[in-house]
C-alpha positions as CSV (number, residue, x, y, z in Angstrom):
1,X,44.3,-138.8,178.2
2,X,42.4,-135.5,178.6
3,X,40.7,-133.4,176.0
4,X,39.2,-129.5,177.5
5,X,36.5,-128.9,174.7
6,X,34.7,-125.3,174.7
7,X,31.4,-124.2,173.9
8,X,31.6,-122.6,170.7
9,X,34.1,-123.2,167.5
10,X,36.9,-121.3,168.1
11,X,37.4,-122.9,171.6
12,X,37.7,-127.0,170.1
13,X,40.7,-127.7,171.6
14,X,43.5,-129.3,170.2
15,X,43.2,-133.3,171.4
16,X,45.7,-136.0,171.1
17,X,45.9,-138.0,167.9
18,X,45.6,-141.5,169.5
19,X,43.9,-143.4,172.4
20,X,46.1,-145.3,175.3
21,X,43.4,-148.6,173.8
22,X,44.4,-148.0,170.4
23,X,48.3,-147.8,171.9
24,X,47.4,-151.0,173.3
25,X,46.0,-152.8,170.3
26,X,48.7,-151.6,168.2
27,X,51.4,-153.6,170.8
28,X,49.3,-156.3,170.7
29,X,48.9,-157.0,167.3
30,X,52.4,-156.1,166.7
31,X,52.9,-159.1,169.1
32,X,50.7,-161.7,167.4
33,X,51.9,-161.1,163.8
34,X,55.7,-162.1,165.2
35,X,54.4,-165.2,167.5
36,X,50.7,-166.3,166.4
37,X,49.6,-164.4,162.9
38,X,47.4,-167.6,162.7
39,X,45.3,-166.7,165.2
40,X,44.8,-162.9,164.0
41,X,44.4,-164.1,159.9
42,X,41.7,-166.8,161.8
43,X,40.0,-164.0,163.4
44,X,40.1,-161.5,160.2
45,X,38.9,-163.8,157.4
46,X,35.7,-164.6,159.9
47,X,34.9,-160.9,160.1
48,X,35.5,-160.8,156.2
49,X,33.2,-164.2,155.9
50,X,30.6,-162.3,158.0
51,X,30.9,-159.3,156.4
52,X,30.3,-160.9,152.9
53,X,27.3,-162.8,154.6
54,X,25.1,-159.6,155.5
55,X,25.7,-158.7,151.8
56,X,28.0,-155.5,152.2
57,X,30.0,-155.1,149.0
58,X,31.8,-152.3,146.9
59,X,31.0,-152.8,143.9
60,X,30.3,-156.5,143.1
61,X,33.9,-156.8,145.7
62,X,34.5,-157.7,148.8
63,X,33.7,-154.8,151.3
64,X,37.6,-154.7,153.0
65,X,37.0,-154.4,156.8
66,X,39.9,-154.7,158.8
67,X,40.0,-156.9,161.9
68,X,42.4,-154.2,163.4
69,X,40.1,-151.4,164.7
70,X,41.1,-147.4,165.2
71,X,40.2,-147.0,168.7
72,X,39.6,-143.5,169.8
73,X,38.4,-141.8,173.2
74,X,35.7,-139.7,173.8
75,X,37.6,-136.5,173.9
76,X,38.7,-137.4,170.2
77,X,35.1,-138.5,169.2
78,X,33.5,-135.0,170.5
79,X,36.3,-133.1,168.9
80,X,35.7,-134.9,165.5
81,X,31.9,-134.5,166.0
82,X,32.1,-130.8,166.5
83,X,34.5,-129.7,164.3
84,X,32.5,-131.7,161.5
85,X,28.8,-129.6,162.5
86,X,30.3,-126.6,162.3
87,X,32.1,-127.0,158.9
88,X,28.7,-128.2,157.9
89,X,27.4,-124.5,158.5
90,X,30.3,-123.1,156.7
91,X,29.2,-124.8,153.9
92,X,25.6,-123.0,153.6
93,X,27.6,-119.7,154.4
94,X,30.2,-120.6,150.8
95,X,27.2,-122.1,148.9
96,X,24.9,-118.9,149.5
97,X,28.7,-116.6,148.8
98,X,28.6,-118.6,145.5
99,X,25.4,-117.2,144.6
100,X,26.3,-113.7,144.7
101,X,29.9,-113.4,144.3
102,X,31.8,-113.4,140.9
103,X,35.2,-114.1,142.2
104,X,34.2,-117.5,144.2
105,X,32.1,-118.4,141.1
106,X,35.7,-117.9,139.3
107,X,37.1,-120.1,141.2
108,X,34.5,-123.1,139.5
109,X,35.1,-122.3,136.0
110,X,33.8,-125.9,134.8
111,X,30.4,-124.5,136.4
112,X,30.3,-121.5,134.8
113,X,27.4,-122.5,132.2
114,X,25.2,-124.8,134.7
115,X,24.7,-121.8,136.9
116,X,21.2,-121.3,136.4
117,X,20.9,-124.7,138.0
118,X,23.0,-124.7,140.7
119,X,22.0,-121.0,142.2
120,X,18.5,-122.4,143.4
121,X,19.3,-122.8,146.7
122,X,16.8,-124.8,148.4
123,X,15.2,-123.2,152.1
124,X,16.0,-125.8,154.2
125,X,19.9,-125.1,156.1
126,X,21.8,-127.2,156.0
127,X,22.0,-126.9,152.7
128,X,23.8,-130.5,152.7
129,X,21.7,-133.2,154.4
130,X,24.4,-136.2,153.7
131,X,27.7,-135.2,153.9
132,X,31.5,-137.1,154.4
133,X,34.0,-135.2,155.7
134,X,37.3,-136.6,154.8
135,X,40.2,-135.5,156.8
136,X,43.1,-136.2,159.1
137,X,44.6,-135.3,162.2
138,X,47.7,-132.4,161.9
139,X,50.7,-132.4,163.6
140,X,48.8,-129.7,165.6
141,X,46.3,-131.9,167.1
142,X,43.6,-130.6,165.9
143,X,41.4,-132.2,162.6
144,X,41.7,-131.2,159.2
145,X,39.1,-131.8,156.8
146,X,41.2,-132.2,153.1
147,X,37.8,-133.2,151.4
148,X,34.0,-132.3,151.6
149,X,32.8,-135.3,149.7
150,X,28.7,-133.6,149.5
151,X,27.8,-135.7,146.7
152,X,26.5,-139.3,147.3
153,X,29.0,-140.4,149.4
154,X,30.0,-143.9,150.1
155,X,29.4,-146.1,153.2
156,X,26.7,-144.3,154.6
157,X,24.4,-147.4,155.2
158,X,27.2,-150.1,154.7
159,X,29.6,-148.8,157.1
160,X,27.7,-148.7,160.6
161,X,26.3,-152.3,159.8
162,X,30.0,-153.4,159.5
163,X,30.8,-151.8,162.7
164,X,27.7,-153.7,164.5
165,X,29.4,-157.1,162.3
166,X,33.3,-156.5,163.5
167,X,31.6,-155.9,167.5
168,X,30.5,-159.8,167.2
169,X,33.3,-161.1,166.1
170,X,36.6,-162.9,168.5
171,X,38.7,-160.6,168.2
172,X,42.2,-161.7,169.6
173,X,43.7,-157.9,169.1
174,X,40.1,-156.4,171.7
175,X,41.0,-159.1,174.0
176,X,40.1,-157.5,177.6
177,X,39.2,-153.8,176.3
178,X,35.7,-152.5,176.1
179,X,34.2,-150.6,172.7
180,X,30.8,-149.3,172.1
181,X,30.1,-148.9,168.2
182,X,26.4,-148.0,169.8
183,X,28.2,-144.4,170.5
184,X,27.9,-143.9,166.8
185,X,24.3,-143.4,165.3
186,X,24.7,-145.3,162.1
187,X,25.7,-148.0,164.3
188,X,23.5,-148.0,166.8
189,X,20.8,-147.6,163.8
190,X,21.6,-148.9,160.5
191,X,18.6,-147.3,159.2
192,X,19.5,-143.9,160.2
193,X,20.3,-142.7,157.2
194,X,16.9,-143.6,155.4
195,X,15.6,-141.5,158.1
196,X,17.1,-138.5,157.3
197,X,15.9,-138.9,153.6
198,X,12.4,-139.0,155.1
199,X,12.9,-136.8,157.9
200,X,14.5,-134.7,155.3
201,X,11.2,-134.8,153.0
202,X,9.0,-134.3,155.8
203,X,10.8,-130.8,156.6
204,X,10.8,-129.8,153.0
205,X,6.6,-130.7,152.7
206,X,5.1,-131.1,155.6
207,X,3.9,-134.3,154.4
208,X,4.8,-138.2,154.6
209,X,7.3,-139.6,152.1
210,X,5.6,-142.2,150.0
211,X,7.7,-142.8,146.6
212,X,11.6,-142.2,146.3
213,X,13.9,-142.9,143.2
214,X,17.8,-143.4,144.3
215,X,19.2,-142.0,141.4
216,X,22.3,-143.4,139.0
217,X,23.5,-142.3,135.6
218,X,24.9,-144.7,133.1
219,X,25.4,-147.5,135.4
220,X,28.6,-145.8,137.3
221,X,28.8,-145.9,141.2
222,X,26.4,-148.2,142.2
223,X,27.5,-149.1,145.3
224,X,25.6,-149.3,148.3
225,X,22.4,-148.4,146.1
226,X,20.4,-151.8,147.0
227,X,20.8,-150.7,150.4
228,X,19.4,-147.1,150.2
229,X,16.3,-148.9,148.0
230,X,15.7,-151.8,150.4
231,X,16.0,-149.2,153.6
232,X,13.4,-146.9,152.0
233,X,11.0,-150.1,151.3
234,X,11.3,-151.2,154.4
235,X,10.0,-147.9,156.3
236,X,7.1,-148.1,153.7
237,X,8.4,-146.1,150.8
238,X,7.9,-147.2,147.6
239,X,11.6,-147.0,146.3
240,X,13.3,-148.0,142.7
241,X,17.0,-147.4,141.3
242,X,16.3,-145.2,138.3
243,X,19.0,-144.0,135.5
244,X,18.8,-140.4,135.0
245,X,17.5,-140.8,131.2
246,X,14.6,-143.0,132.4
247,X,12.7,-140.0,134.2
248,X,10.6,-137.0,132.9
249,X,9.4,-133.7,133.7
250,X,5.8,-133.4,133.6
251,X,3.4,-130.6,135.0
252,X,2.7,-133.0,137.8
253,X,6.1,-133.3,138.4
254,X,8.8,-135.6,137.9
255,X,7.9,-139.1,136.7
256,X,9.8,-142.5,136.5
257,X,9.4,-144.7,133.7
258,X,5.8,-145.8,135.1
259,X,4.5,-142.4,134.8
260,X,4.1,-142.5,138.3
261,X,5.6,-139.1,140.6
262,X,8.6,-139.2,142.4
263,X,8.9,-137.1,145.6
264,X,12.1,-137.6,146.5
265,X,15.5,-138.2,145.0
266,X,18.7,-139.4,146.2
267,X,21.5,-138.6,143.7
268,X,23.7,-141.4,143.6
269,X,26.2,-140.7,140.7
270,X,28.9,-138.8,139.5
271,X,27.9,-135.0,138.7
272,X,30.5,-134.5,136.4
273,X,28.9,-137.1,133.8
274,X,26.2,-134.8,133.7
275,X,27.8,-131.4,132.8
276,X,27.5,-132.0,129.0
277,X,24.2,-134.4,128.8
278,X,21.4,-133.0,127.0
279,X,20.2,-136.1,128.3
280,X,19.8,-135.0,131.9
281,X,18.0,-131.5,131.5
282,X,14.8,-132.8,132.5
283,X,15.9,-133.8,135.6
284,X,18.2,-131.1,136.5
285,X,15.5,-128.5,135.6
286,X,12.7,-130.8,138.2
287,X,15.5,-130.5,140.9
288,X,16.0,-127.1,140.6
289,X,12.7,-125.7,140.8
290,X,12.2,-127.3,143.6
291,X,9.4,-130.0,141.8
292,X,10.8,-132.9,143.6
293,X,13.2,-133.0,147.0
294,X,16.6,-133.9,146.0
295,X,19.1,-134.6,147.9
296,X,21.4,-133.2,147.8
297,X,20.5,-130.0,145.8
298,X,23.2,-129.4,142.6
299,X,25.1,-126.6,144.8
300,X,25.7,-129.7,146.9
301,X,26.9,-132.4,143.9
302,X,28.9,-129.3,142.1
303,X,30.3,-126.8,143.8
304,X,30.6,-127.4,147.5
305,X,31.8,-131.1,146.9
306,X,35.0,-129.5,144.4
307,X,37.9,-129.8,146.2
308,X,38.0,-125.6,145.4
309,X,35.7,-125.2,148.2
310,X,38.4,-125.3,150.7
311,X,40.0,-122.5,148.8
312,X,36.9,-120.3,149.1
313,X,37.5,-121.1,153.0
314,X,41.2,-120.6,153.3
315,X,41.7,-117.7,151.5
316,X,42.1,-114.8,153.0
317,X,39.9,-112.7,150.2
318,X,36.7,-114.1,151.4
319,X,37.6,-114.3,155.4
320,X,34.8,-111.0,155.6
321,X,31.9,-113.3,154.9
322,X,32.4,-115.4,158.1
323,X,32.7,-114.1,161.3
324,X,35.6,-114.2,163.5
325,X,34.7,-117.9,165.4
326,X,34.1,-119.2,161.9
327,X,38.1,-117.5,160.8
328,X,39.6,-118.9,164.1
329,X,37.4,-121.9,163.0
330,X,39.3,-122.3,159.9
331,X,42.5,-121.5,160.8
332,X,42.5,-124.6,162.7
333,X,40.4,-127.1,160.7
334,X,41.0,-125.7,156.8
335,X,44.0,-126.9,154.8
336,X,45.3,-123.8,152.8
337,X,44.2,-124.7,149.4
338,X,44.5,-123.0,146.2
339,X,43.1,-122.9,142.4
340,X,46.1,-123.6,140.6
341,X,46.4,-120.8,137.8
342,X,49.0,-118.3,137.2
343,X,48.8,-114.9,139.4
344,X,50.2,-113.7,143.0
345,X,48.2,-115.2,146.0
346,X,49.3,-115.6,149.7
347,X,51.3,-118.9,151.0
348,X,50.0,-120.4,154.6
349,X,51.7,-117.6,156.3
350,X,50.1,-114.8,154.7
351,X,53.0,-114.0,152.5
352,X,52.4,-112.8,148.9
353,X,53.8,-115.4,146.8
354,X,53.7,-116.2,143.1
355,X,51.8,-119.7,143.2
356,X,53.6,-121.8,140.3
357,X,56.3,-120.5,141.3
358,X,55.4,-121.4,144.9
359,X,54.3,-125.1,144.4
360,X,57.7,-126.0,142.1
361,X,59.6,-124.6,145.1
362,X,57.8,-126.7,148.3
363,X,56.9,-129.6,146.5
364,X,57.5,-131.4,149.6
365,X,55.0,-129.7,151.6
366,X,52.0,-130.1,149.0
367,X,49.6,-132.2,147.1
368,X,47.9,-131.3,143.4
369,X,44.6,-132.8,143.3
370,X,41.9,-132.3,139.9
371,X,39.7,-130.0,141.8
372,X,36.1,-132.4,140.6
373,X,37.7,-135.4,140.8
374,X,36.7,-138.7,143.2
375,X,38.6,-141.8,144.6
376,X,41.8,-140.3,144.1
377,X,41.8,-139.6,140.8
378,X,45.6,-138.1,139.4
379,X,46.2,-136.8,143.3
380,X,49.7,-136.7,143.6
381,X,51.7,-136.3,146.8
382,X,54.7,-134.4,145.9
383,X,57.1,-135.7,149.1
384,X,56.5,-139.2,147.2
385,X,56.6,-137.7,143.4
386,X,59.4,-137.4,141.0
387,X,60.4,-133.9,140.1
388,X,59.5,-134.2,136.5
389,X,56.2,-135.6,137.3
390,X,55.7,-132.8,139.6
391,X,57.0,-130.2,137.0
392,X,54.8,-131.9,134.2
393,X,51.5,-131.8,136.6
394,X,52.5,-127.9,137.4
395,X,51.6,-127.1,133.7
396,X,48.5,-129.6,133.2
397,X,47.1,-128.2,136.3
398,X,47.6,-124.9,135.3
399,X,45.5,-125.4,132.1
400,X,42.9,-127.6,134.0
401,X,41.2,-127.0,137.2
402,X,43.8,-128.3,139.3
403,X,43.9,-127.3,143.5
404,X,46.8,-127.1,145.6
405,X,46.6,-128.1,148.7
406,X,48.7,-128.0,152.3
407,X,50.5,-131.1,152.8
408,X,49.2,-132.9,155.8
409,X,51.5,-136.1,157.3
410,X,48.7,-138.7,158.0
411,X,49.2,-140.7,161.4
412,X,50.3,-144.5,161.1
413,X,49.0,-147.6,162.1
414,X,49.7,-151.3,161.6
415,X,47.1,-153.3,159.7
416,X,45.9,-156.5,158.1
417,X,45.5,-155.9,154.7
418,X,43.0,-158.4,153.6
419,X,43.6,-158.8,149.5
420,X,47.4,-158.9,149.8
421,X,47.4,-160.8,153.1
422,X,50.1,-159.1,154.8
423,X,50.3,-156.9,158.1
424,X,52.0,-153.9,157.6
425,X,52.3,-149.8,158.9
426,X,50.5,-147.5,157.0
427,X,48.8,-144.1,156.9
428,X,45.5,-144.3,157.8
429,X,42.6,-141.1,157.8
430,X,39.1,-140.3,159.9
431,X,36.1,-139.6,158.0
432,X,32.8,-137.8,159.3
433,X,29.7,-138.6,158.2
434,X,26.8,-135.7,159.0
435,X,23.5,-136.5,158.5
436,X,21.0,-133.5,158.5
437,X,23.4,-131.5,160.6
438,X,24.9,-133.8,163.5
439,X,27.5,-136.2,163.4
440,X,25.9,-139.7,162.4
441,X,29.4,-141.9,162.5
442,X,33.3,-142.4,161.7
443,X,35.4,-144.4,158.8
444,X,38.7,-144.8,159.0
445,X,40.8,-145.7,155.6
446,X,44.5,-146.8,155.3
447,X,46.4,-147.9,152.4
448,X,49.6,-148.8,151.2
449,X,48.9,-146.0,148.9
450,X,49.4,-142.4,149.8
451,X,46.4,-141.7,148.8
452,X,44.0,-143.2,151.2
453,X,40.8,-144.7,149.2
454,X,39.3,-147.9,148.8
455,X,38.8,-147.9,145.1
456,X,42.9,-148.0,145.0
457,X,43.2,-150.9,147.5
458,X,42.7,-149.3,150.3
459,X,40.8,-150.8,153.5
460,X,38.1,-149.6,156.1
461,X,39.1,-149.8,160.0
462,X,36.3,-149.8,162.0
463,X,36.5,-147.1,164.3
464,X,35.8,-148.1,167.9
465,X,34.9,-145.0,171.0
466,X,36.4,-146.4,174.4
């Protein structure tokens, strides 16, 4: 299978959805669950046992890695690594629009009062140091990214040790074919992604990186953070998980509970608990003037991480701002997405539509997601949605902030789904992690679920570059 990849954005050309190896191991496992599932359940709970062994979890569960890979080629690995960088520059040119322009600011309204805070944009581009891309492949061939996922995302240490796990495992499904997980960075390096927090420091000070606080709030989304603090420790940082509540703004800085400054922060919680916290001034103030390195910056955590991002790139209002590769760009790569709210507004054709009126009318071709929701919070698909839920979300999305969003089919593959112990088809995603800029590895996600995340019982393929 060929892929013809240009040099710049507008020439990533459309690539084939699939590999001939991951063809191959889809035959083959279709096989073995008819004639020998002992063999493949064998094989699967010794990954899981090894995976529970190096001490990856999600959340105090088991970490659900799939025996069953999602092989892809190198054609489909560069056009996922490219397409991802330059989305990563789109996102400094809609952060910096943000700052000056009242209609994108109107398309954040839960923001509205915490702009002093997030309109500090910090010097170093990208703006966004850690960054998942969520997306899948259209009918096109070409990727689309549904969600930008800028805040704290999860699997960034966890998911290329899992990949170096599954690569030492029999595995009766690989049988004869050859992978390198090494292709991906995380992979290759598990400690990658500490280096970008100091390689990230060191470009914002010109100095070394000597104390570092992974941030939580309330005790909600921990996972992965004994990782990020063990990582840091062991490149000589002196690291601690701190709450939000247990650090203070001082004229030396900001201080953790031992008075002692913190340098650098890694946010590691969910932004929206924060919106109302009298609490959490002190530490939003720090980060935004710039008095410790946080990463990511609150443009980052609020704004370009709300799924009404993508609507400040699809629409056609604010296509001026980027220049034509970057238009052609999204075109390809953007989901048209909307703010739900009353009003006339163009469909993905460029016709001037009504939008309520629209999304009752093509429920079939679109999803309603809470636009600063995470793990798949009230999405619903409306091909797999009653009518009356569908007509009931229309009017609580209209009085919320609610996006609309393209429908876009999700491949299939067959799977071993580990807590329910059955093999069966089902829609499966690629995520992108970027790391200071450049692609650092892959996830793949199926569920039985159309909404594809793990916190609803969905489970991680490793993905595997032939």
């Amino acid at each position: 299978m060929t892929t013809q990849m240009g040099s710049g954005p507008a020439a990533l050309a459309t690539v084939p959805a699939i590999s001939e190896a991951d063809a191959q191991i889809e035959r083959r496992l279709c096989e073995l669950a008819t004639c020998d599932s002992a063999s493949i359940w064998e094989a699967q709970d010794e990954l899981s046992s090894a995976i529970a062994e190096a001490g990856m979890h999600f959340e105090g569960r088991a970490y659900p890695v799939c025996l069953r890979p999602l092989a892809i080629d190198c054609g489909l690995a560069n056009h996922l690594s490219a397409t991802a960088e330059v989305a990563i520059k789109l996102l400094d040119v809609a952060a910096e629009l943000y700052c000056c322009n009242e209609d994108v600011q109107d398309l954040f309204p839960t923001y509205k009062h915490l702009r002093h805070w997030i309109t500090c944009l910090p010097h170093h581009r990208p703006i966004v140091r850690i960054c998942r891309l969520d997306g899948l492949i259209g009918d096109d061939g070409y990727y689309k990214i549904i969600e930008t996922n800028t805040g704290g995302p999860g699997g960034v240490i966890q998911n290329g040790i899992a990949a170096k796990v599954w690569s030492r495992i029999p595995n009766p499904l690989t049988h004869g074919l050859s992978f390198d997980v090494g292709k991906q960075p995380f992979a290759k390096d598990p400690n990658c992604f500490v280096r970008e927090l100091v390689s990230a420091f060191r470009a914002a000070t010109a100095s070394e990186l000597r104390t570092a606080g992974v941030v939580n709030f309330r005790g909600r989304y921990t996972n992965e953070v004994d990782w990020i603090v063990n990582g840091l420790r062991d490149v000589g940082v002196k690291a601690a998980l701190l709450d939000v509540s247990a650090m203070k703004r001082t004229p030396r800085g900001l201080v953790g509970p031992d008075s002692e400054l913190i340098e650098l922060v890694y946010n590691k919680l969910d932004a929206r608990d924060m919106i109302e916290s009298i609490e959490c001034r002190d530490y939003l103030d720090a980060c935004a003037a710039q008095e410790v390195v946080s990463i990511n910056p609150w443009i980052a955590e609020w704004v370009l991480s709300d799924k009404a991002i993508l609507a400040v790139l699809s629409d056609d209002r604010f296509s001026a701002n980027f220049n034509p590769e970057h238009v052609e760009f999204i075109a390809r790569h953007i989901p048209w997405t909307r703010l739900v709210r009353g009003g006339v507004t163009t469909d993905p054709e460029r016709r001037r539509i009504e939008l309520l009126g629209y999304i009752r009318e093509n429920k079939a071709n679109l999803v309603l997601k809470p636009s600063n929701a995470t793990r798949g919070e009230n999405v619903l698909v409306g091909r797999v949605t009653s009518s009356k839920v569908w007509e009931e979300h229309i009017d609580r999305a209209a009085r919320n902030p609610y996006v609309v969003q393209e429908y876009i089919r999700p491949g299939e593959v067959t799977a071993l789904h580990p807590p329910s112990r059955s093999i069966k088809k089902m829609p499966y995603g690629i995520d992108c992690y970027v790391f200071g800029g450049r692609l650092a590895g892959f996830q793949s996600r199926a569920s039985f679920d159309a909404v594809m995340n793990v916190g609803r019982s969905g489970i991680l393929l490793p993905v595997a570059i032939d």
